[in-house]
C-alpha positions as CSV (number, residue, x, y, z in Angstrom):
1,X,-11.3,31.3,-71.2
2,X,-13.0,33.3,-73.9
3,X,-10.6,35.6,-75.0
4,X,-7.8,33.1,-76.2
5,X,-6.4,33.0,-79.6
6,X,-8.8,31.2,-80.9
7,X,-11.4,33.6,-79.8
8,X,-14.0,33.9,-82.7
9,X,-18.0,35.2,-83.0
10,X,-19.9,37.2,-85.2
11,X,-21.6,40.1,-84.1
12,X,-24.7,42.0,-85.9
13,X,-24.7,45.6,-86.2
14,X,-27.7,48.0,-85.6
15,X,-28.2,47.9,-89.4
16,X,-27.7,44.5,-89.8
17,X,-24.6,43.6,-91.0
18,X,-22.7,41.3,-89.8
19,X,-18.9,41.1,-88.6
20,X,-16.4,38.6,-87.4
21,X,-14.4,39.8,-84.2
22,X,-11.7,37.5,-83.4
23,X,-8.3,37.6,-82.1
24,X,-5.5,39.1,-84.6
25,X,-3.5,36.8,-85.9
26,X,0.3,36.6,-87.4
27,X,-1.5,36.2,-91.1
28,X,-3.2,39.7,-90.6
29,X,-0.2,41.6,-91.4
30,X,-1.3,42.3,-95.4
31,X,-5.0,43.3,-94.2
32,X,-3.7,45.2,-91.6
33,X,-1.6,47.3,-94.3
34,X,-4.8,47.8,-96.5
35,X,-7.4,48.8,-93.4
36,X,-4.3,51.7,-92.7
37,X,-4.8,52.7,-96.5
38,X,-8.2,53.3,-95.7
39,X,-7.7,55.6,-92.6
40,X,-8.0,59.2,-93.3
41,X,-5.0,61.4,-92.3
42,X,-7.1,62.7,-89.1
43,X,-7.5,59.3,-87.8
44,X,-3.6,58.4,-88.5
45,X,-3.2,60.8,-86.7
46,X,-5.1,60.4,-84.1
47,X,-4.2,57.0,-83.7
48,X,-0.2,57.4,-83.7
49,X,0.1,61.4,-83.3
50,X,1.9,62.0,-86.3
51,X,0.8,62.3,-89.8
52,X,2.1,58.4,-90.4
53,X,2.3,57.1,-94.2
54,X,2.8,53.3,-93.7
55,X,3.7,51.1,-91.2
56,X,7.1,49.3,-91.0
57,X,7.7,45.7,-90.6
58,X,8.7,45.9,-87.2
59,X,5.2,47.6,-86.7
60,X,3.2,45.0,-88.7
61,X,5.4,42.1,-86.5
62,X,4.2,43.9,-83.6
63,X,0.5,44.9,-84.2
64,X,-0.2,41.4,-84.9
65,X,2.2,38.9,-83.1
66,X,0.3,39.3,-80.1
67,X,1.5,36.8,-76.7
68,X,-2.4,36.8,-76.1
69,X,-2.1,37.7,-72.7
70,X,-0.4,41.2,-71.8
71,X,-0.8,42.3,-75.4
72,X,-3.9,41.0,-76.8
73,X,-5.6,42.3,-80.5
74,X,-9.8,41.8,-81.3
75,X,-10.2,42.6,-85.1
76,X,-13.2,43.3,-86.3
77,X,-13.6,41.9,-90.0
78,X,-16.5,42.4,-93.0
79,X,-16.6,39.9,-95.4
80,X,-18.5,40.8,-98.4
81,X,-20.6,38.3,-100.0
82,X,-20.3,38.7,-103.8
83,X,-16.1,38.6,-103.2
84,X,-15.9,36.5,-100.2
85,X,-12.4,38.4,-99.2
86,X,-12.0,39.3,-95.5
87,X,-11.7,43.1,-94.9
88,X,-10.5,44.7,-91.2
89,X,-13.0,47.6,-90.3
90,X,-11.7,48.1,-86.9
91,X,-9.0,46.8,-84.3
92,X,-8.7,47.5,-80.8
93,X,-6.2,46.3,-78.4
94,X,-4.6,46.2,-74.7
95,X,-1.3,46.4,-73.8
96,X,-0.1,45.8,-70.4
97,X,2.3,48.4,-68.9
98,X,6.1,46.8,-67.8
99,X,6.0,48.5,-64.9
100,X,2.5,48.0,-63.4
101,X,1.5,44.4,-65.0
102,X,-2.3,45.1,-63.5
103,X,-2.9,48.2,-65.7
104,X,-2.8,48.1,-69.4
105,X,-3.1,50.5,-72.2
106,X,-6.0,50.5,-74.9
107,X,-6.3,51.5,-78.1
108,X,-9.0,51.3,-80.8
109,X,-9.6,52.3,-84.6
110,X,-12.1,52.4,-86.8
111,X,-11.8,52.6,-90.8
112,X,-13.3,55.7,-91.7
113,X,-16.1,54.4,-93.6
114,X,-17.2,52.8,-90.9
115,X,-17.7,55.2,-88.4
116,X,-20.8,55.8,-86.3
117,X,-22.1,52.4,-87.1
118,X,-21.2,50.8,-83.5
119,X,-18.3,49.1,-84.3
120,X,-16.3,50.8,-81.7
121,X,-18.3,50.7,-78.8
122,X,-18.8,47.2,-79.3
123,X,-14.8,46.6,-79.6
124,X,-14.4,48.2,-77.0
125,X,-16.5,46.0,-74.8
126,X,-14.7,43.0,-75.7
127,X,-11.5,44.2,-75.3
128,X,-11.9,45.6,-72.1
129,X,-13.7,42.2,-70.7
130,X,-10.4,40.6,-72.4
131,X,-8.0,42.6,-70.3
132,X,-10.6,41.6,-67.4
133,X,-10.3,38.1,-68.1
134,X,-6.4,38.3,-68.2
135,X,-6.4,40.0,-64.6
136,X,-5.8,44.0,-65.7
137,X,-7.5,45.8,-63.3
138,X,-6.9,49.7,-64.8
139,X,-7.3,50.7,-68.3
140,X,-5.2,53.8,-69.4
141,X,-6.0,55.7,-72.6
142,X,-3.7,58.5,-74.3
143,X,-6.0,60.4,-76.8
144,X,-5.6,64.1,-78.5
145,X,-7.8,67.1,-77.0
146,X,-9.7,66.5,-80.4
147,X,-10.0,63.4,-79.8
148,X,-14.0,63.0,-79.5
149,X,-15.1,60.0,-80.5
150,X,-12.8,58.0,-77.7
151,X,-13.7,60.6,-74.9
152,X,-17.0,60.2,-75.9
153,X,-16.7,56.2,-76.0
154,X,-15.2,56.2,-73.0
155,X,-17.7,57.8,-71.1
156,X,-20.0,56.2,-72.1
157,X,-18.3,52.5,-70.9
158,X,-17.0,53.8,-67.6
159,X,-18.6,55.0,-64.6
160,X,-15.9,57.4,-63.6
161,X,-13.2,58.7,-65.6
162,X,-10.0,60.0,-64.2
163,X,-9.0,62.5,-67.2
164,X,-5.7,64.9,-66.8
165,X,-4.7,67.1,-70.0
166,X,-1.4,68.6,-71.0
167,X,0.4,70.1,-74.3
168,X,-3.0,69.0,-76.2
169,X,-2.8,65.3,-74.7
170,X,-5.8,63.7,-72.6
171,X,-4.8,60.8,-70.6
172,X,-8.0,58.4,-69.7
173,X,-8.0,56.4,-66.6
174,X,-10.7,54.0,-65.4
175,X,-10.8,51.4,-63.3
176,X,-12.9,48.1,-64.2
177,X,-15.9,47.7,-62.4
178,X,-16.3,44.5,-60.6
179,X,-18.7,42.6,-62.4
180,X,-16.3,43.0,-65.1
181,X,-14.3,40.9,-63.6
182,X,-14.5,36.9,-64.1
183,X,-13.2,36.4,-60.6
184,X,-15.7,38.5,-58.9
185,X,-18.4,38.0,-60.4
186,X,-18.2,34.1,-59.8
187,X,-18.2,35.6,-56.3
188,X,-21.4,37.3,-56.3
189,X,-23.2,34.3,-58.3
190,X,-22.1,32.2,-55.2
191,X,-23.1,34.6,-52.7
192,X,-26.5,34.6,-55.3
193,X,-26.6,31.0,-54.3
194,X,-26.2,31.0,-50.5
195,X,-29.1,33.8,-49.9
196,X,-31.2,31.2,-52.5
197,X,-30.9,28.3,-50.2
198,X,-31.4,30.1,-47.2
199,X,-27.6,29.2,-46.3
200,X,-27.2,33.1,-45.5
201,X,-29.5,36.2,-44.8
202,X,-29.4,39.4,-46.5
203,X,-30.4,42.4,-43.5
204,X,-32.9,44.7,-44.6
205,X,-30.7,47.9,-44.6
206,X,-28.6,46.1,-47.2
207,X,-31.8,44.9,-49.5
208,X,-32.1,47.4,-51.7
209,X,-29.0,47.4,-52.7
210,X,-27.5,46.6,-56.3
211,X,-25.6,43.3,-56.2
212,X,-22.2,45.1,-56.8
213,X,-23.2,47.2,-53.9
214,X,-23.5,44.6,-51.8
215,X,-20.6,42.8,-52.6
216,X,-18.5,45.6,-51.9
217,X,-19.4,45.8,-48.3
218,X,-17.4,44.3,-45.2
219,X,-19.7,40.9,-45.8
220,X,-17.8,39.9,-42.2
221,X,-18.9,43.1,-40.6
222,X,-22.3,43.9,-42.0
223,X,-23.9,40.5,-42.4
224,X,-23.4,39.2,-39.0
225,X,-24.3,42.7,-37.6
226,X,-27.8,43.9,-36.5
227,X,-31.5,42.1,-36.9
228,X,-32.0,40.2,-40.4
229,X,-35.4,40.0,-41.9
230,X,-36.1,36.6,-39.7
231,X,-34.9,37.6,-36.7
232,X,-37.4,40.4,-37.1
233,X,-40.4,38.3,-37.0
């Protein structure tokens, strides 16, 4: 499993520089109280819907005393070279919802001085393939009207977004595609496997599909139905 708590790699930004995203961890709690100084009041806001100053103890226990399974954190963390001391640009995280354990609600920040630099579209890859990877199967999002940057981020992720507004309020629902399931797509790379060999022949009609296109069909209806390529000739 990739996304564990010990889940750890550096990733290189379009400009360069390089960050650690790993799992949060209990120990986070003080750098988690200095990447909120940094926030701007928009992006407070934003984040928790009210103009929020600081965040309590029972907040800070919560944010980063993660199970790891239906509530799982990725920090994304800039060490700078002349200091060497670790500072949280960005955080996103999942949290399943009690009453439907396959759907799970994401969230994601960004220090302010670190916008439009990528950070968030790559969190939000890996957090997303971490709820995958701990069987959620529906993301939910709760963002303000104003909200942009997450719309926008979302769009661009998803394939189809199911959006619904109200009192100023967007709730974002996707569902994840299958490849980005772990499940699945060991599926397909079997199926992969099978045509390879020969075990198993793919009809023409179905040829030029995608590979998640095929593996969403009836396999028992449409590959044992009508001509394949060898019968053909």
């Amino acid at each position: 499993m990739k996304y564990s708590d010990n889940y750890s790699e550096m990733v290189t930004l379009d400009d360069s520089t390089q960050l650690e995203f790993r799992a949060i961890r209990p120990t986070d709690k003080a750098a988690l109280v200095e990447s909120f100084g940094h926030l701007s009041a928009a992006s407070r806001r934003r984040r928790f819907f009210t103009p929020k100053m600081q965040l309590s103890d029972d907040e800070l226990r919560y944010f980063t005393e993660c199970d790891g399974i239906n509530h799982y954190a990725i920090v994304a963390v800039y060490t700078d070279g002349s200091t060497m001391l670790p500072f949280g640009v960005g955080v996103a995280r999942y949290v399943c919802i009690k009453d439907q354990p396959e759907a799970a609600e994401l969230a994601i920040v960004v220090v302010d001085s670190w916008h439009c630099r990528g950070i968030g579209k790559r969190l939000l890859k890996r957090i997303v393939a971490a709820a995958a990877e701990h069987e959620v199967r529906q993301i939910l999002a709760i963002a303000q009207d104003d909200n942009t940057e997450l719309l926008g981020l979302l769009r661009e992720h998803a394939q189809e977004l199911n959006i619904s507004h109200a009192d100023g309020v967007a709730q974002i629902c996707f569902d994840l595609s299958p490849t980005e399931r772990p499940g699945v797509l060991s599926g397909m790379l079997a199926a992969l496997q099978l045509v390879a060999s020969g075990a198993i022949m793919i009809p023409r009609r179905l040829g030029q599909l995608t590979l998640e296109q095929f593996m969403s069909h009836d396999q028992s209806s449409t590959l044992d139905s009508g001509p394949t390529e060898r019968d053909e000739h």
